[in-house]
C-alpha positions as CSV (number, residue, x, y, z in Angstrom):
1,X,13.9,72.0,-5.9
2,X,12.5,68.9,-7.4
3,X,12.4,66.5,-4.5
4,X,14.3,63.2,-5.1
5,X,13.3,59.2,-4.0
6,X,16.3,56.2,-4.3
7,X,15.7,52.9,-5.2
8,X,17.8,50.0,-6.4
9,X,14.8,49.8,-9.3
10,X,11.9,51.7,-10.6
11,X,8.6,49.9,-12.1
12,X,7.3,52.1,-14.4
13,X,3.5,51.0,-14.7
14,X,1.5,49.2,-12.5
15,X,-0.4,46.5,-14.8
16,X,0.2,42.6,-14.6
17,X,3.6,43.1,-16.0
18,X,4.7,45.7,-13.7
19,X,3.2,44.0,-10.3
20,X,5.1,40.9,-11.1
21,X,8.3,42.9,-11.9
22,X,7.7,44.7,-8.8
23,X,6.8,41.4,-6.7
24,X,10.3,39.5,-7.8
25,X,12.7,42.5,-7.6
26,X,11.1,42.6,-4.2
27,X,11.7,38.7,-3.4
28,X,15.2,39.4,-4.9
29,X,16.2,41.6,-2.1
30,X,15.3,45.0,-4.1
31,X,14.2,48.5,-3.1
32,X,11.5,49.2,-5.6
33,X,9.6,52.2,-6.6
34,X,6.6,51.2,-8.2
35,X,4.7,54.3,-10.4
36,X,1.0,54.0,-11.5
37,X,-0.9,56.6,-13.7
38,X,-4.1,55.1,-12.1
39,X,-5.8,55.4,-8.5
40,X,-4.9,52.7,-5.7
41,X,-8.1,50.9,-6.4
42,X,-7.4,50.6,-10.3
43,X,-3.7,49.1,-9.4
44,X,-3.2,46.0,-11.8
45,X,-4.9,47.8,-15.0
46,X,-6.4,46.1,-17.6
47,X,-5.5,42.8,-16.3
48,X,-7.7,43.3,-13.3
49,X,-11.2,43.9,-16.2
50,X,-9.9,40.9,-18.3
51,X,-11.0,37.5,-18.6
52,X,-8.2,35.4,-17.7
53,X,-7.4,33.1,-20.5
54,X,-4.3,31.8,-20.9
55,X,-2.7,29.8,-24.1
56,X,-0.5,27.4,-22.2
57,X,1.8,24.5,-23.4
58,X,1.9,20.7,-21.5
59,X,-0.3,21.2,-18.3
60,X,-2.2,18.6,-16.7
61,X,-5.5,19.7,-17.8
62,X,-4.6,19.5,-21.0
63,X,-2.5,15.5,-20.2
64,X,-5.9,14.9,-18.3
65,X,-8.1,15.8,-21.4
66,X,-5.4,13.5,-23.3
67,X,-4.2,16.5,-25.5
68,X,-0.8,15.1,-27.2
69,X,0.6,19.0,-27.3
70,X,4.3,19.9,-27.3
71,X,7.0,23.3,-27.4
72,X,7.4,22.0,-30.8
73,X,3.8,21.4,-32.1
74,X,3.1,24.8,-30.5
75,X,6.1,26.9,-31.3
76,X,4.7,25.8,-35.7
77,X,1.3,26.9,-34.9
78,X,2.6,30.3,-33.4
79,X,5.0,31.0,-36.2
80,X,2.3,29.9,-38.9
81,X,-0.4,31.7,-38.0
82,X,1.9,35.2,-37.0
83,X,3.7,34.8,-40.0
84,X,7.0,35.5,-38.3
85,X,10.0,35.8,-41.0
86,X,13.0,34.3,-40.9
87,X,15.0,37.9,-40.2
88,X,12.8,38.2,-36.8
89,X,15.1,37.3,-34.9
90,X,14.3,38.7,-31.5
91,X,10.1,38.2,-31.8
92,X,11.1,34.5,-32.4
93,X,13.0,33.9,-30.3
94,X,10.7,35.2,-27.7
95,X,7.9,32.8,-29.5
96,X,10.3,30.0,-28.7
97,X,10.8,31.1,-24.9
98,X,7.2,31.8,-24.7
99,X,6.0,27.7,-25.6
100,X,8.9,26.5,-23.9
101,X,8.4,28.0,-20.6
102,X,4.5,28.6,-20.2
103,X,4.1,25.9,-17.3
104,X,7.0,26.5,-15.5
105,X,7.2,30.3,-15.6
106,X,3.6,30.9,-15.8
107,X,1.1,28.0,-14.9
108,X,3.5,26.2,-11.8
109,X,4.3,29.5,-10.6
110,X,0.7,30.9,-10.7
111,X,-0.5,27.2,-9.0
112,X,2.5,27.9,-6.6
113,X,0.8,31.8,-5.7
114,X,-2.5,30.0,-5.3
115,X,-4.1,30.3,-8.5
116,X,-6.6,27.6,-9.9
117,X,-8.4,27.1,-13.5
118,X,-11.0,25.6,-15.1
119,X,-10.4,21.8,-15.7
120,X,-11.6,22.5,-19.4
121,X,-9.5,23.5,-22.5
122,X,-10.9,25.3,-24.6
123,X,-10.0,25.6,-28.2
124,X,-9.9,29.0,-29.7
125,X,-8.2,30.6,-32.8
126,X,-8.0,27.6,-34.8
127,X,-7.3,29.6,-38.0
128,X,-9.6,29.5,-41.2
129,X,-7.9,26.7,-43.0
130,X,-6.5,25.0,-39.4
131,X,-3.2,27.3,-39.6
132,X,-3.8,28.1,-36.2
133,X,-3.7,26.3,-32.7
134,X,-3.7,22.8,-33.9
135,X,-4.8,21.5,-30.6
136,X,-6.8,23.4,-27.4
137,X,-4.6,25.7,-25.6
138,X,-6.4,28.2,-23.7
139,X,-6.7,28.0,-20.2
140,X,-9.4,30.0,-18.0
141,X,-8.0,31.5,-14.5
142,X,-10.7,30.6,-12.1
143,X,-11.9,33.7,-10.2
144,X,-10.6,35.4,-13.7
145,X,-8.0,37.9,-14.5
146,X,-9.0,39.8,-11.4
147,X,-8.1,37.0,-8.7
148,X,-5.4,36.2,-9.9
149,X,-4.5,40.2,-10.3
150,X,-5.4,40.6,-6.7
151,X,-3.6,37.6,-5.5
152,X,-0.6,38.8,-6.7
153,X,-1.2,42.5,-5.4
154,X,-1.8,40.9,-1.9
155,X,1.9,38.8,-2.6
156,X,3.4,42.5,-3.6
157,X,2.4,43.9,-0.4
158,X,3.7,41.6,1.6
159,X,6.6,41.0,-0.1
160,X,7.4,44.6,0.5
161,X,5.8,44.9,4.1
162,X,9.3,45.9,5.7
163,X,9.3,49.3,3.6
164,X,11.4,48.4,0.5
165,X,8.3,48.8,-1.4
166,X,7.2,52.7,-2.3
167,X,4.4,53.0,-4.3
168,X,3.3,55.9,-6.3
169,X,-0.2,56.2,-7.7
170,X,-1.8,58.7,-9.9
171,X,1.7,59.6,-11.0
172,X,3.0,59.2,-14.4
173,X,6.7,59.6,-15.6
174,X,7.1,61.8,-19.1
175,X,11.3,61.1,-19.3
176,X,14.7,58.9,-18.1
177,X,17.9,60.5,-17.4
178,X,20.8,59.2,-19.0
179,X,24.2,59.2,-17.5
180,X,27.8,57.8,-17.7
181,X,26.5,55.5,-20.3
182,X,23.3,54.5,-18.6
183,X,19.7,54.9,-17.5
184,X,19.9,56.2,-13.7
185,X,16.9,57.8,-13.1
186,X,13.1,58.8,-14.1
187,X,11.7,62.1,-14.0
188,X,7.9,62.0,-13.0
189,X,4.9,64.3,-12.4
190,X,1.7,63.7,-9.9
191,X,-0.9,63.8,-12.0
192,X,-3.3,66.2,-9.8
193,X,-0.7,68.9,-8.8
194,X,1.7,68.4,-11.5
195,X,4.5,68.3,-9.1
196,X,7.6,66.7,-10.1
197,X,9.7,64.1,-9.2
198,X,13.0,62.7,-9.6
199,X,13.6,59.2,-8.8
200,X,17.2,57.3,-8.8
201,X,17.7,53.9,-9.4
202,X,20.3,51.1,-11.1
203,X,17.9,49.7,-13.0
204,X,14.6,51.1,-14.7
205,X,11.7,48.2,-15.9
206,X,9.0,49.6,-18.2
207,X,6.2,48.4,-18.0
208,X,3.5,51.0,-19.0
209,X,1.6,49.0,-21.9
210,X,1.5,49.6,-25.9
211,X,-0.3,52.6,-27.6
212,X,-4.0,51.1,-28.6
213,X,-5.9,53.1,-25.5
214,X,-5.3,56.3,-27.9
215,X,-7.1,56.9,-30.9
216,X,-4.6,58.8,-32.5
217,X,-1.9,56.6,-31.5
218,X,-4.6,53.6,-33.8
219,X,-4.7,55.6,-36.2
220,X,-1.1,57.0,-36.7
221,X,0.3,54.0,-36.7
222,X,-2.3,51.7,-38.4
223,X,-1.0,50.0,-41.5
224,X,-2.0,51.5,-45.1
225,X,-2.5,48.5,-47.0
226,X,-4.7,47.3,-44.3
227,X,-8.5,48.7,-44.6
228,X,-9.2,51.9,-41.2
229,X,-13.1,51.7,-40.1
230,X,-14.2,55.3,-39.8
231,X,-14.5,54.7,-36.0
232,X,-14.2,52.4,-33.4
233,X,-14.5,51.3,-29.7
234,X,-11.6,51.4,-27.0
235,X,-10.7,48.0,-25.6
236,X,-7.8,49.4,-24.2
237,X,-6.4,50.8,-20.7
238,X,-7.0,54.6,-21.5
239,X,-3.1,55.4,-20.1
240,X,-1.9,53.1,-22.9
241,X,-0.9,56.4,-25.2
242,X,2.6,55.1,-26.2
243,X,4.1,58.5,-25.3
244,X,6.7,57.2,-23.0
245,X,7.8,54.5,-26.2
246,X,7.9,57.6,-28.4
247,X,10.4,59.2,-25.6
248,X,12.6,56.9,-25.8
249,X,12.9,56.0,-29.5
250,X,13.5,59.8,-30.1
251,X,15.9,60.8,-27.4
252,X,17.6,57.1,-26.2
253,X,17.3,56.0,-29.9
254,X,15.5,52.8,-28.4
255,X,14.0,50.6,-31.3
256,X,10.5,50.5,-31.6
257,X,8.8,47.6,-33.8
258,X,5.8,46.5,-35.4
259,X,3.6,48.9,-34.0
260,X,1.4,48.8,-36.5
261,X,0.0,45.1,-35.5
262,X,-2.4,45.0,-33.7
263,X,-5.0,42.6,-31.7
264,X,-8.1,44.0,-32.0
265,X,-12.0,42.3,-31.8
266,X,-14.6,43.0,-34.2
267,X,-17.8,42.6,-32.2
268,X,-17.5,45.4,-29.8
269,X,-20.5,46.9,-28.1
270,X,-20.9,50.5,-26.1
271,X,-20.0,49.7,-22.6
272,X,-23.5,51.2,-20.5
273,X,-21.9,51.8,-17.7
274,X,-18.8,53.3,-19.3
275,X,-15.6,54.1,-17.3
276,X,-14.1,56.3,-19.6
277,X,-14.8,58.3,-23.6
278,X,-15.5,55.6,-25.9
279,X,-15.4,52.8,-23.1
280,X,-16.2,49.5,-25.2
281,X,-17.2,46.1,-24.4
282,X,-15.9,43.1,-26.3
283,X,-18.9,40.2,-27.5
284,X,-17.5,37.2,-27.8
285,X,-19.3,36.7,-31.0
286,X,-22.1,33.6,-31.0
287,X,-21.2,31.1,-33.6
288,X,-24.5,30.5,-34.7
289,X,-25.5,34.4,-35.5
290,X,-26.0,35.4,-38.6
291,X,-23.3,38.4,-39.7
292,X,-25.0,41.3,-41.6
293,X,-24.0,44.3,-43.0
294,X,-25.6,47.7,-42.3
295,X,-28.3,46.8,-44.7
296,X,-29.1,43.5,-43.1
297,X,-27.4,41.4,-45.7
298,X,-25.5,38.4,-44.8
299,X,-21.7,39.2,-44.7
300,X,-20.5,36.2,-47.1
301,X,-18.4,34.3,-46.8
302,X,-20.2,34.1,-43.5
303,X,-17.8,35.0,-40.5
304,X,-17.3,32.5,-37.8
305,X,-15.4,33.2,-34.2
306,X,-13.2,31.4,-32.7
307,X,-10.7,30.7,-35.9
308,X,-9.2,34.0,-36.9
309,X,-9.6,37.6,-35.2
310,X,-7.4,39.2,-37.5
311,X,-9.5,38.1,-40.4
312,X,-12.6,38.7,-38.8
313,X,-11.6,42.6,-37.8
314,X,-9.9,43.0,-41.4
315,X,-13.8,41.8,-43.1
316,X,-15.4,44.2,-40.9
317,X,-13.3,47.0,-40.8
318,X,-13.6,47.1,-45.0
319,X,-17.1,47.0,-44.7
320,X,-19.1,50.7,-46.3
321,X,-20.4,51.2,-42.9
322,X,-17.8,51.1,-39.6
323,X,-20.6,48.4,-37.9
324,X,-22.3,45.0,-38.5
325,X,-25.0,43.6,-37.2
326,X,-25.2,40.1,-34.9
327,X,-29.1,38.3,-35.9
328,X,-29.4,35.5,-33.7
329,X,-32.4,34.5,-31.4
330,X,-33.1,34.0,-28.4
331,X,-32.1,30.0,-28.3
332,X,-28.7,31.3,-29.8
333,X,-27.7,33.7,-27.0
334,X,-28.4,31.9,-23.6
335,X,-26.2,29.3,-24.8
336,X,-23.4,31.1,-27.0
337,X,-23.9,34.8,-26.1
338,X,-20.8,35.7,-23.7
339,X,-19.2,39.1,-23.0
340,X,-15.3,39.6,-22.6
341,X,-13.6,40.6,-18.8
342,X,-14.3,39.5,-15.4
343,X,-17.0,42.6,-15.2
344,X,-19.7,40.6,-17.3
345,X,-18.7,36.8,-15.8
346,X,-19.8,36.7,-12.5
347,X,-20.0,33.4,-11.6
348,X,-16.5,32.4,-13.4
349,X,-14.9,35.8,-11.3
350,X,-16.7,35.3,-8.0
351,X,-15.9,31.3,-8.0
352,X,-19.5,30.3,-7.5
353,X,-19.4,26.9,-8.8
354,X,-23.0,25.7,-9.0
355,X,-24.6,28.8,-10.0
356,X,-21.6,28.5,-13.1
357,X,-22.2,25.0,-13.8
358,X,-26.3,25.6,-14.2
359,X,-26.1,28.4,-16.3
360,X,-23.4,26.7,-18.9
361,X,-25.6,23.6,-18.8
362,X,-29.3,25.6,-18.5
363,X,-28.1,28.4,-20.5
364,X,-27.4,32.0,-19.3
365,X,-30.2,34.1,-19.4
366,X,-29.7,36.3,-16.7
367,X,-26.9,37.6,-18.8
368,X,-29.0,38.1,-21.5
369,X,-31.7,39.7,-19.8
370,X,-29.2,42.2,-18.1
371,X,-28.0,43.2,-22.1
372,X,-32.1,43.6,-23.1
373,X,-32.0,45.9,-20.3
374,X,-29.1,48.0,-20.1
375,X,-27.9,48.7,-23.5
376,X,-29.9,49.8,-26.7
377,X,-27.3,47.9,-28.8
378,X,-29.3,44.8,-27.9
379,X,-32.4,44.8,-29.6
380,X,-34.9,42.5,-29.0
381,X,-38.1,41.9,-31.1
382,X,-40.7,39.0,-31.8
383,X,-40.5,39.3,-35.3
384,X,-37.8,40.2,-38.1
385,X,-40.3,43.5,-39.2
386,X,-40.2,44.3,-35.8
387,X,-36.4,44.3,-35.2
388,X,-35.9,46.1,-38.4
389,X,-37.6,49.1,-37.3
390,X,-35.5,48.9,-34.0
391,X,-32.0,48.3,-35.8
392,X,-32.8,51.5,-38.3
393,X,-34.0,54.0,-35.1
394,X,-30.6,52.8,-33.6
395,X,-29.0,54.2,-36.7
396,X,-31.2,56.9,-37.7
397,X,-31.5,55.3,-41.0
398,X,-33.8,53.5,-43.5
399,X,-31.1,50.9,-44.2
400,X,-32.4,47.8,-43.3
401,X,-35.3,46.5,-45.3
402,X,-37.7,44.4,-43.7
403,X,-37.8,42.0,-46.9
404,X,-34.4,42.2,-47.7
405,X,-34.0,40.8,-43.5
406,X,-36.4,38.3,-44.1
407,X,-34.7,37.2,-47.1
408,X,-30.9,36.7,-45.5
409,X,-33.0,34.4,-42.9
410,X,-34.8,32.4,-45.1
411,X,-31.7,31.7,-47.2
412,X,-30.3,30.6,-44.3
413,X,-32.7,28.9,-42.9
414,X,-33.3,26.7,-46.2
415,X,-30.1,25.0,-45.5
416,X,-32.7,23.2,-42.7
417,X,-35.6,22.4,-45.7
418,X,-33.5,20.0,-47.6
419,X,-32.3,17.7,-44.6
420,X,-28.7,17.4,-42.4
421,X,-27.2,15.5,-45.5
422,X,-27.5,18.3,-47.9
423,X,-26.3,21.4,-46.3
424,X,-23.6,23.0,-48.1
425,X,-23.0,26.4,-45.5
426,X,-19.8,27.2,-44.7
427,X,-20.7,28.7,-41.4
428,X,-22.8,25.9,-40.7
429,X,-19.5,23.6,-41.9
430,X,-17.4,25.1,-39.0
431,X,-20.5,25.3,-36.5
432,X,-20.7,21.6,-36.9
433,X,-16.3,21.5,-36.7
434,X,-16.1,23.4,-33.3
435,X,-18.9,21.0,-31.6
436,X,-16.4,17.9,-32.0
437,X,-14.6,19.6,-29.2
438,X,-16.7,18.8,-26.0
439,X,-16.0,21.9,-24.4
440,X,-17.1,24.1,-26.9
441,X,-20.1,21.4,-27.5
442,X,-21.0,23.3,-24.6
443,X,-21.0,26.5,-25.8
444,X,-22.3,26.0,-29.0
445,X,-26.1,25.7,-30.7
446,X,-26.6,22.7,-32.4
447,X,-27.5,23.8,-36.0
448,X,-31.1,24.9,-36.3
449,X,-33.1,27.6,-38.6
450,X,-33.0,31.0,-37.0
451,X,-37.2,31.0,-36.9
452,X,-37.3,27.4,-35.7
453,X,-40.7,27.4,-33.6
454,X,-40.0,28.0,-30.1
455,X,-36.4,29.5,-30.3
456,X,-37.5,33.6,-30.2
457,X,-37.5,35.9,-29.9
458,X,-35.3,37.3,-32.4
459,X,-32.5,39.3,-31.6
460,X,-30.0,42.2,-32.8
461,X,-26.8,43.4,-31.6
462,X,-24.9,46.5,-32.8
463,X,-21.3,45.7,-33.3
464,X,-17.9,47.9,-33.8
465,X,-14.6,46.9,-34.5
466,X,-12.5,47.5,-30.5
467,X,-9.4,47.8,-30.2
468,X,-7.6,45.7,-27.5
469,X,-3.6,45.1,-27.8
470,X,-0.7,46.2,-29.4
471,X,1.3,43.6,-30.6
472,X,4.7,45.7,-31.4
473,X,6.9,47.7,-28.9
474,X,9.9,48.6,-27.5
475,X,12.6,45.7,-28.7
476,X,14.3,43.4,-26.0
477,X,16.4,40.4,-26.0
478,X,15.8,37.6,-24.0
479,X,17.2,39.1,-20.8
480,X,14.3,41.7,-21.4
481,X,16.5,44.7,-21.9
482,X,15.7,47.1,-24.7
483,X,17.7,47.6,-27.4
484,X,19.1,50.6,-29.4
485,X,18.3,51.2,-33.0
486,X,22.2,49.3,-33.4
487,X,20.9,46.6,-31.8
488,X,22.8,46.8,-28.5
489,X,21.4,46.9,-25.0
490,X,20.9,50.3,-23.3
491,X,22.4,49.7,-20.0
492,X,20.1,50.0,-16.9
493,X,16.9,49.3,-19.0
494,X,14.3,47.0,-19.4
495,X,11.0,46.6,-20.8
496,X,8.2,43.5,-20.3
497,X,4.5,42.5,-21.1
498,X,2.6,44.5,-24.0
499,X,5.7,47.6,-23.8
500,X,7.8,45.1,-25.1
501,X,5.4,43.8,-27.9
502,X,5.3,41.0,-25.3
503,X,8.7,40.0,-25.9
504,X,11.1,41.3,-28.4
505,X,9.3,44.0,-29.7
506,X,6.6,41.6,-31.4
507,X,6.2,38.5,-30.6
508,X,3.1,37.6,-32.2
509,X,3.9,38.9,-35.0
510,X,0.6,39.8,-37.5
511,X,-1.7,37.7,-35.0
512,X,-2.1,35.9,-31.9
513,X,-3.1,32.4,-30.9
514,X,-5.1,33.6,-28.1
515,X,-5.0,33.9,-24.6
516,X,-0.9,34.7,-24.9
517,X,-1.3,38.4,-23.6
518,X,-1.0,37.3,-19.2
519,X,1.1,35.0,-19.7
520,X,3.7,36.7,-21.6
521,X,3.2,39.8,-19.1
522,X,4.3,37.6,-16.7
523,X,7.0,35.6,-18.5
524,X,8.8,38.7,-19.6
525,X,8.9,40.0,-16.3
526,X,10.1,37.1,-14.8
527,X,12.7,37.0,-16.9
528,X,13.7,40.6,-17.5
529,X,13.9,40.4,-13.2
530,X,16.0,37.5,-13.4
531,X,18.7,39.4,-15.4
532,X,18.6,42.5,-13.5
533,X,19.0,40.2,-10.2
534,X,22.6,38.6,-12.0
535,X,23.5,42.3,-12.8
């Protein structure tokens, strides 16, 4: 007999979305049942490895910083640069809820839980022709994505301290029973003896993440007319297989939408301490490194960070080769070389505030150093013959010509020969744009040749496209609950953060401004538990 658990809801996934699901159902007077694929250590997913950035709309770091932003200014940038049509109804109206509501629903509430950030905005995704965030949005969580996961793991507990709280890890539910013209019920297995469970509830709250952690899931659902590398890294949570979403489209006739968009990075490295098959780390891409194909050409027109990922990962991923190559030197990367998650940014995640302040000001070469030393995507070399012969031993290849290396460096450097007034470098153009900004002043090399005297030694890093988010999912309205292929509600269930397309099956639409992923895990919960609360 297939032993049975009661609840007044069921949290199906245990990420950002799914602990703050879990943590107001729980405030709201709920019994919850909370299911995780993962162990008890891993609770909180890929939220606890991220960064913490958050795009966030009229808070007082950005009144302080005198940033004139608005729901309005914001809500044209986000529908601009996703290119959301008029017929998308549900994705924007979830873009609408999403600028009007960051600080209350996300920023106050998080301050209110006893979350901090950075007093610094930073400006990110600005778009290549300024179709992007028109001002600085993105927020950084101090202590990163992992306090503020922990923090609200610790509220979860004690929220459910007087046993209205059962949670299940390293169990994974396969199907929903539907009943009497409603969800009542999921059927899950324990992952290590396969034993089976049925568990009863009102109400059902999915929150099990999109489909990019599977390979074939990328590549079955990856758009035709948009160029497929040969291969790539895994950004994503490994459990993110989007079997569950498939469930439901086929046997509850839920709608499933633009699952072929999706937020992916294009300077991904090998992780060296991987924790699972293809484990990749995402580079947050120096602005001042040259961009070079496998043959050590410059990839023209040159490719800048920080003003569109999607156009950046569509370049590389129709490159002959499914790699590129970073050439920067040594002056470059203590001051712009940075690596995404909370894993790589110590003092930003351990809230060591000195140690953080001297190494943005002094530069971060302990960082560096660390990358020489633990991964042989990070080549290091004194001179540009030298690094060749390392970049084609990575490769097992003759590709790279020592010349034709030399050449794309001396090109670029002879931007330098004929004096500031005469540049005409389109990287070197934006390089110049993004150091307007104070805070990314900080971050960012003031223009100099590559072999300036002093600056070595010269560096190469081995880069693959990584694949990160999905930006479609299971449909929702604004209450959260998902929605048939009629377009009506299925009764008893809901769906939030990245299993929801972040709100309404694809809120972003083709890309993202940036730093809108936690905050709309934690908006769509709120709101799908506010619903489920009125009944």
């Amino acid at each position: 007999m297939t032993p049975s658990y009661a609840a007044d809801v069921i949290v199906v996934g245990g990420g950002l979305a799914g602990i703050v699901s879990a943590l107001e159902c729980l405030r709201g007077g709920q019994r919850v049942i909370l299911v995780d694929r993962d162990r008890p250590d891993r609770l909180g997913g890929l939220a606890l490895w991220a960064f913490g950035g958050m795009a966030l709309v009229g808070t007082p770091e950005q009144q302080r910083m005198r940033i004139p932003d608005t729901p309005e200014r914001a809500l044209r940038d986000w529908l601009r640069f996703g290119e959301l049509a008029p017929n998308e109804v549900w994705p924007r109206r979830w873009a609408q809820y999403y600028v009007e509501n960051s600080r209350t629903e996300v920023y106050d509430w998080l301050r209110q839980e006893g979350v901090r950030f950075l007093p610094a905005v930073n400006w990110v995704e600005r778009g290549l022709y300024g179709e992007g965030n028109s001002l600085p949005r993105y927020h950084v969580v101090w202590g990163t994505s992992q306090t503020l996961t922990r923090c609200l793991i610790a509220a979860l507990q004690r929220a459910g301290a007087e046993g209205r709280l059962t949670l299940l890890h390293e169990h994974r539910v396969q199907s929903l029973e539907y009943s009497g013209g409603r969800v009542v019920a999921a059927l899950a297995q324990e992952v290590a003896s396969g034993r089976e469970l049925r568990l009863q509830a009102a109400n059902i709250v999915l929150a099990m993440g999109g489909i990019n952690g599977s390979e074939e899931q990328v590549r079955a659902h990856w758009l035709p007319e948009r160029a497929m590398p040969a291969q790539w890294l895994n950004g994503a949570h490994p459990f993110a297989d989007g079997q569950l979403h498939h469930w439901l489209q086929e046997h509850l006739s839920a709608r499933l939408t633009h699952v072929g968009e999706m937020w992916n990075y294009a300077a991904g490295i090998p992780h060296p301490q991987p924790h699972f098959p293809g484990h990749g780390l995402s580079t947050i891409p120096c602005k001042s490194a040259l961009w070079l194909n496998h043959r050590g050409e410059r990839i023209m027109a040159p490719l800048v960070t920080g003003f569109d990922t999607h156009d950046l990962c569509q370049k590389v991923a129709a490159l002959e080769r499914p790699y590129t190559w970073a050439l920067l030197n040594w002056r470059i990367a203590v001051r712009e070389f940075a690596l995404s998650g909370a894993e790589h940014n110590q003092r930003i995640r351990d809230r060591q505030w000195l140690p953080f302040l001297w190494e943005t000001l002094r530069g971060n070469h302990r960082l560096v150093r660390q990358m020489q030393q633990e991964s042989p995507h990070f080549l290091v070399d004194a001179s540009l013959s030298g690094l060749a012969r390392q970049m084609n031993a990575l490769t097992g290849s003759a590709d790279v010509q020592a010349e034709l290396l030399q050449a794309s460096v001396d090109a670029f450097d002879a931007n330098f020969q004929r004096g500031a007034s005469l540049h005409n470098d389109d990287q070197i153009r934006r390089i110049l744009h993004a150091r307007q900004w104070r805070p990314d002043r900080l971050r960012t090399c003031r223009p100099a040749p590559l072999q300036k005297k002093g600056a070595g030694p010269f560096i190469a890093i081995h880069q693959q496209l990584i694949t990160r988010k999905s930006l479609g999912g299971l449909q929702t309205d604004l209450s959260g609950r998902v929605l048939d292929a009629g377009g009506a509600a299925i009764p008893g269930l809901y769906a939030v953060g990245e299993a929801a397309g972040f709100g309404g099956g694809g809120a972003h639409g083709k890309r993202s401004l940036e730093g809108t992923f936690l905050p709309a895990c934690i908006m769509t919960a709120r709101a799908a538990v506010r619903a489920l609360l009125q009944g």
